[in-house]
N, C-alpha and C positions, 0 to 999 in steps of 0.2 A: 667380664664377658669376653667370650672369645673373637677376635677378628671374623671370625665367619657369620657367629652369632650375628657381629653389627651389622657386617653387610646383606642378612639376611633379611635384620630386621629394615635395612635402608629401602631393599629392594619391594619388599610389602610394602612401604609409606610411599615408596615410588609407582606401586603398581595402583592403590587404591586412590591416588591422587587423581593418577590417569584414568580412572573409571569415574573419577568425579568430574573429569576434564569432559569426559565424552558426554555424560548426562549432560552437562549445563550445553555444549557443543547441541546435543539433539535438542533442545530446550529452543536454544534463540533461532537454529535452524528452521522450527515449528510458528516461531514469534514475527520471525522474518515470511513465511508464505504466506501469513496471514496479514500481515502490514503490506506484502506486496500483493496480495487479494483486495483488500481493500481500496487501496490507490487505484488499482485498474478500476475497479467499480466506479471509484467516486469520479477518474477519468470517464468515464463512458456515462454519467449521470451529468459532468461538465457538457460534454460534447454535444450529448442528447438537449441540454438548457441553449447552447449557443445555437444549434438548428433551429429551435422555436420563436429565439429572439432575431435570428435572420429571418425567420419567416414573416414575424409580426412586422421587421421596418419593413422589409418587400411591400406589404400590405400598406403603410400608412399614407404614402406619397400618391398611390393610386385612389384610397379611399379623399384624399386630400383633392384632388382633382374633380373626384365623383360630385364630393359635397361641393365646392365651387362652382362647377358648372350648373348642376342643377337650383342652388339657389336663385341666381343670376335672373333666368328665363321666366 
């Protein structure tokens, strides 16, 4: 085979490598917005639980008072 031959054929196993390179590249590209889609979600489904459970103590020390007093009397 001729010198040119080889490196014609190197240059084909170098260009199809690099279109495999690109697919797997678009691939985790797609794996990643979607991994980073869902972290914001599950962050905003965190955020949204911690505001509920701030809200329920707000609530208990007053309901704690309500029930105390009014036993009492």
């Amino acid at each position: 085979m001729s010198k040119l031959q080889e490196l014609a054929d190197r240059v084909e196993r170098l260009l199809l490598r690099h279109q495999e390179q690109q697919r797997t590249h678009a691939l985790l590209q797609q794996q990643l917005a979607a991994v980073t889609q869902e972290r914001d979600q599950l962050r905003s489904r965190l955020n949204t639980a911690r505001q509920r459970i701030d809200t329920l103590l707000e609530r208990l020390p007053a309901e704690a008072r309500d029930a105390g007093d009014g036993g009492g009397a």
